[in-house]
Backbone as JSON, one array per atom type, in Angstrom:
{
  "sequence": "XXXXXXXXXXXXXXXXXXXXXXXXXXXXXXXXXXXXXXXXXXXXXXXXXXXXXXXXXXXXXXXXXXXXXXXXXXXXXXXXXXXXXXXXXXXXXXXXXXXXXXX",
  "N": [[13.66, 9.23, 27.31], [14.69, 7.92, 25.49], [14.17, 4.91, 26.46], [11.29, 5.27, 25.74], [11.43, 5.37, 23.19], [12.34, 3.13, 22.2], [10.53, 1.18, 23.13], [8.41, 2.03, 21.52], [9.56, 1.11, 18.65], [9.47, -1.42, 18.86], [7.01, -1.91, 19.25], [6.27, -1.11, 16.69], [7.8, -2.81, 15.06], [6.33, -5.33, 15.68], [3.62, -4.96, 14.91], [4.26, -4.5, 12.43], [4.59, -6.87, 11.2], [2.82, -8.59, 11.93], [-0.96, -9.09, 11.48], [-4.13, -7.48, 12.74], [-6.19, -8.95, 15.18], [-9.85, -8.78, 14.59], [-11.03, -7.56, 17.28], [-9.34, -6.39, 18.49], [-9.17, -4.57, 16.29], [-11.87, -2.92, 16.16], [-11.35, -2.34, 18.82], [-9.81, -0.75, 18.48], [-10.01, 2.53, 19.08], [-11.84, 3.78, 21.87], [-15.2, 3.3, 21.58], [-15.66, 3.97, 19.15], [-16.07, 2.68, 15.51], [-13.21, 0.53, 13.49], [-13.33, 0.39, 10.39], [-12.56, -2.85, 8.82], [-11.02, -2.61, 6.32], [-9.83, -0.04, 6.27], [-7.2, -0.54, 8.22], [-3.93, -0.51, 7.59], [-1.5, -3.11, 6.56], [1.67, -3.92, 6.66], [4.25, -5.25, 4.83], [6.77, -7.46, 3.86], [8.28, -7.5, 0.38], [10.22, -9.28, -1.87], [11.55, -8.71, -4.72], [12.63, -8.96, -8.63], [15.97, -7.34, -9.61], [15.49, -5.52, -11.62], [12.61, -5.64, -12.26], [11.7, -3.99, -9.98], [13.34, -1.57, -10.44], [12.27, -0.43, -12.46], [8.91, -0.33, -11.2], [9.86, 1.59, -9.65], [10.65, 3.87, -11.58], [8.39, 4.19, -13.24], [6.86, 5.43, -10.63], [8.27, 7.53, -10.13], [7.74, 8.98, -12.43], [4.89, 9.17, -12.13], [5.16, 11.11, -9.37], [4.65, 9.91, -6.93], [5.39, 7.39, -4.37], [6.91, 4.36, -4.82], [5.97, 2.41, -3.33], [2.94, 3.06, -3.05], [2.41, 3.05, -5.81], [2.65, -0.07, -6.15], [0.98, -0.88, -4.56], [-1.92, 0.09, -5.77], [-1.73, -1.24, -7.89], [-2.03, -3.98, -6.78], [-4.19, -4.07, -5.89], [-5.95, -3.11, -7.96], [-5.45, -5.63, -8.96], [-7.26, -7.25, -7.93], [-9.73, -6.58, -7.25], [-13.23, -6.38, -7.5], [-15.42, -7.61, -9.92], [-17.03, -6.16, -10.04], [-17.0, -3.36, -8.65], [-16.26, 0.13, -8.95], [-13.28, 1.1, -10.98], [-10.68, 2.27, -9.34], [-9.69, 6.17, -9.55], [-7.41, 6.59, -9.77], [-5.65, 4.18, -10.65], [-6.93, 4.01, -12.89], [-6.02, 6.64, -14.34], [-3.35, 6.19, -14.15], [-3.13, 3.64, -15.75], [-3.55, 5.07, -18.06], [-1.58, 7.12, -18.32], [0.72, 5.13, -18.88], [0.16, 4.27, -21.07], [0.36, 6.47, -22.8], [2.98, 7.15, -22.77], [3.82, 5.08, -23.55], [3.24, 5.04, -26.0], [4.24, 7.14, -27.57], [7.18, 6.31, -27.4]],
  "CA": [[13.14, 9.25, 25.96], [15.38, 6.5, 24.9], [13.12, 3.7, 26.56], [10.23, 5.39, 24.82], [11.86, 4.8, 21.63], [12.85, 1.35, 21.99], [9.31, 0.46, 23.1], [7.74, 2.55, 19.99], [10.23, 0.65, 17.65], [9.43, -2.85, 19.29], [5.69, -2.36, 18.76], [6.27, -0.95, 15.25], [8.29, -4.24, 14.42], [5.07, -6.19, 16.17], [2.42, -5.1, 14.19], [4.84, -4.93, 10.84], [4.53, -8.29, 10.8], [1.3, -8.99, 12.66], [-2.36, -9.02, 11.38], [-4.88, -7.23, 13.64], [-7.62, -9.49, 15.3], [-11.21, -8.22, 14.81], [-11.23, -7.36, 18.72], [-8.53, -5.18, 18.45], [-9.78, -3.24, 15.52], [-13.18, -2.37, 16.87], [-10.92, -1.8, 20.29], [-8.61, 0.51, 18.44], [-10.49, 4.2, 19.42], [-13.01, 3.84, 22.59], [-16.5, 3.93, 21.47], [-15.31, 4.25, 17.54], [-15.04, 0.86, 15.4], [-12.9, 0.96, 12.6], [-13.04, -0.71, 9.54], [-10.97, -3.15, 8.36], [-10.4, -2.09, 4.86], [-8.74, 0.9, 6.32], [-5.74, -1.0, 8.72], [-3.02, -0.74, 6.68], [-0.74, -3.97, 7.04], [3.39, -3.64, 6.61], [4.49, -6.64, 4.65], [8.35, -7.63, 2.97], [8.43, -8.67, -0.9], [11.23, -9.34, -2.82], [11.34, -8.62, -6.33], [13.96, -9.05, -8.97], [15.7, -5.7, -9.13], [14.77, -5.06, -12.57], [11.13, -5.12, -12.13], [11.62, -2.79, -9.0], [14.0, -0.75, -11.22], [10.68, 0.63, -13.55], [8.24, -0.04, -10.41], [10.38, 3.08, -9.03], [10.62, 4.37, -12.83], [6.83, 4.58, -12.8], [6.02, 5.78, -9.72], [8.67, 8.93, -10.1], [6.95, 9.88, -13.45], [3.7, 10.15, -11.47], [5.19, 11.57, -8.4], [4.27, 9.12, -6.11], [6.19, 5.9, -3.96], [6.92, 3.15, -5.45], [4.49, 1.67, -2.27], [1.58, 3.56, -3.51], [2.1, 2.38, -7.19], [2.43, -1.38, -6.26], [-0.74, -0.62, -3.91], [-2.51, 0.26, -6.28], [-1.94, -2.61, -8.91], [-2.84, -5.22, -6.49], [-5.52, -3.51, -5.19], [-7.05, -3.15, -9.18], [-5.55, -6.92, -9.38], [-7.81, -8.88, -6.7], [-10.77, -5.53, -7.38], [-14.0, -7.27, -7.52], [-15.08, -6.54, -11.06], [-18.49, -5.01, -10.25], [-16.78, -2.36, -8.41], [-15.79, 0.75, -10.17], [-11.8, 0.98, -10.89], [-9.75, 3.9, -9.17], [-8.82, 6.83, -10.32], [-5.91, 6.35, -9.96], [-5.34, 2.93, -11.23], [-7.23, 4.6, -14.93], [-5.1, 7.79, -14.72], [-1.76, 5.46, -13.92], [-2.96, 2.87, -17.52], [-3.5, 6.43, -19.4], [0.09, 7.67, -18.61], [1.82, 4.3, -19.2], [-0.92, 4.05, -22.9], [0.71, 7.6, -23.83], [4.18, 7.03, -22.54], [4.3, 3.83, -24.99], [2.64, 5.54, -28.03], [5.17, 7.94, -27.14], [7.93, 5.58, -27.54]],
  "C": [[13.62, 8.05, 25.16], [13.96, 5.02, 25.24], [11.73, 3.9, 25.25], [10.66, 5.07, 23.13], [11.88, 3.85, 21.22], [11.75, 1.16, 22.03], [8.07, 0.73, 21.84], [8.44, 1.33, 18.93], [9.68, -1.24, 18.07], [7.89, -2.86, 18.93], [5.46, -2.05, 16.97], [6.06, -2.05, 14.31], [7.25, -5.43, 14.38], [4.21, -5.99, 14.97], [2.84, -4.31, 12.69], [4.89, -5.99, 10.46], [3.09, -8.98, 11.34], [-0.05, -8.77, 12.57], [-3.01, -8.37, 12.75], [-5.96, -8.36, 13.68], [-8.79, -8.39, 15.3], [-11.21, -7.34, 16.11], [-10.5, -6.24, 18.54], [-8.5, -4.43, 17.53], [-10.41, -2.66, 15.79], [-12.75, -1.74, 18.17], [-10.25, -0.62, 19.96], [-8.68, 2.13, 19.07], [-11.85, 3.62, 20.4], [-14.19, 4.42, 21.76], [-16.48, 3.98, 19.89], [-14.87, 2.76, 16.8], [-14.04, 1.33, 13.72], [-12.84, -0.2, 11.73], [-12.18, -1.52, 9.06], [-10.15, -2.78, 7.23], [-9.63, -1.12, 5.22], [-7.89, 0.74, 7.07], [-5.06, -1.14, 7.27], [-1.92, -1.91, 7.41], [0.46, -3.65, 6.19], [3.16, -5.41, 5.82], [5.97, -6.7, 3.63], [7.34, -7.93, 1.63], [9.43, -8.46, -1.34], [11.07, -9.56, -4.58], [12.95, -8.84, -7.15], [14.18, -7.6, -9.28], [15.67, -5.54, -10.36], [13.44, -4.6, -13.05], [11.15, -4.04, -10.74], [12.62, -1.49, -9.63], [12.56, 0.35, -11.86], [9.74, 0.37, -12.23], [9.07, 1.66, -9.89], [10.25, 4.14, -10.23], [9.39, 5.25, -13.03], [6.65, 5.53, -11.98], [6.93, 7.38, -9.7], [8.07, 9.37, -11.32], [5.68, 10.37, -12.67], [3.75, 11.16, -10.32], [4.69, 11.39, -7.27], [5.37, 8.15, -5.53], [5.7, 5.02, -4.02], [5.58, 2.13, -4.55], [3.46, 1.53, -2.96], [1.27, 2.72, -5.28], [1.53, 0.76, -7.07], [1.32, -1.72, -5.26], [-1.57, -0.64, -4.63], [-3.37, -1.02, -7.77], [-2.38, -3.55, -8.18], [-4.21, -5.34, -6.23], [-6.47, -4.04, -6.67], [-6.72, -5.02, -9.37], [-6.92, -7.55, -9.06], [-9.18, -7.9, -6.58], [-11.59, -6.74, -7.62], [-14.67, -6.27, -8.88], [-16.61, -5.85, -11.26], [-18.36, -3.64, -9.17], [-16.34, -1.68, -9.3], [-14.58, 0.47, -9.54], [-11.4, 2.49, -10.28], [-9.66, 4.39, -10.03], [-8.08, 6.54, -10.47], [-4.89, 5.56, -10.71], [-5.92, 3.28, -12.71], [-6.67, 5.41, -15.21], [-3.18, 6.94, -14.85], [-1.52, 4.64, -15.43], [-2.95, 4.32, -18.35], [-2.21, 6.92, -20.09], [0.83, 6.48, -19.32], [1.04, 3.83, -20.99], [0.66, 5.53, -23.61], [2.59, 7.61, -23.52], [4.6, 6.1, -23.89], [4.12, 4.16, -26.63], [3.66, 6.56, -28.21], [7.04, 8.04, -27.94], [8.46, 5.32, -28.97]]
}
């Protein structure tokens, strides 16, 4: 079971850092292609820890991880603006509107 571990953890590390090619998306499930919008890619950032201080701040008022929050903002960042906006991303400005009026 050990080997199996190591070799799970070694491909983890692989494709935490490693873009999928096309080929191997469409390859991922015989017979099934999958889109790309839904691979999720692993990626580091470093922040200063004050802005990850309230990123965590945030994301425990909604009851969510911090991930999901800063998912969400880039996502509405780089949104193309004739799509509609998430829920999520209009329920997330609502709370932080009434949190501040709040204030």
């Amino acid at each position: 079971m050990a080997d199996g571990s190591r070799e799970f953890e070694a491909i983890a590390e692989h494709y935490g850092t490693h873009e999928l090619t096309e080929d191997e998306i469409t390859a991922a499930e015989p017979g099934e292609q999958v889109a790309a919008e839904s691979v999720m890619i692993s990626t580091s950032l470093r922040l200063p820890k004050p802005v990850m201080d309230e990123v965590r701040r945030r994301a425990r008022e909604r009851g969510v991880e911090p991930t999901a929050v800063m998912r969400e903002w880039i996502q509405a960042a780089i949104a193309d603006v004739d799509q509609p906006v998430p829920l999520s991303v209009i329920t997330a400005a609502v709370a932080e509107y009434q949190h501040r009026r709040a204030s």
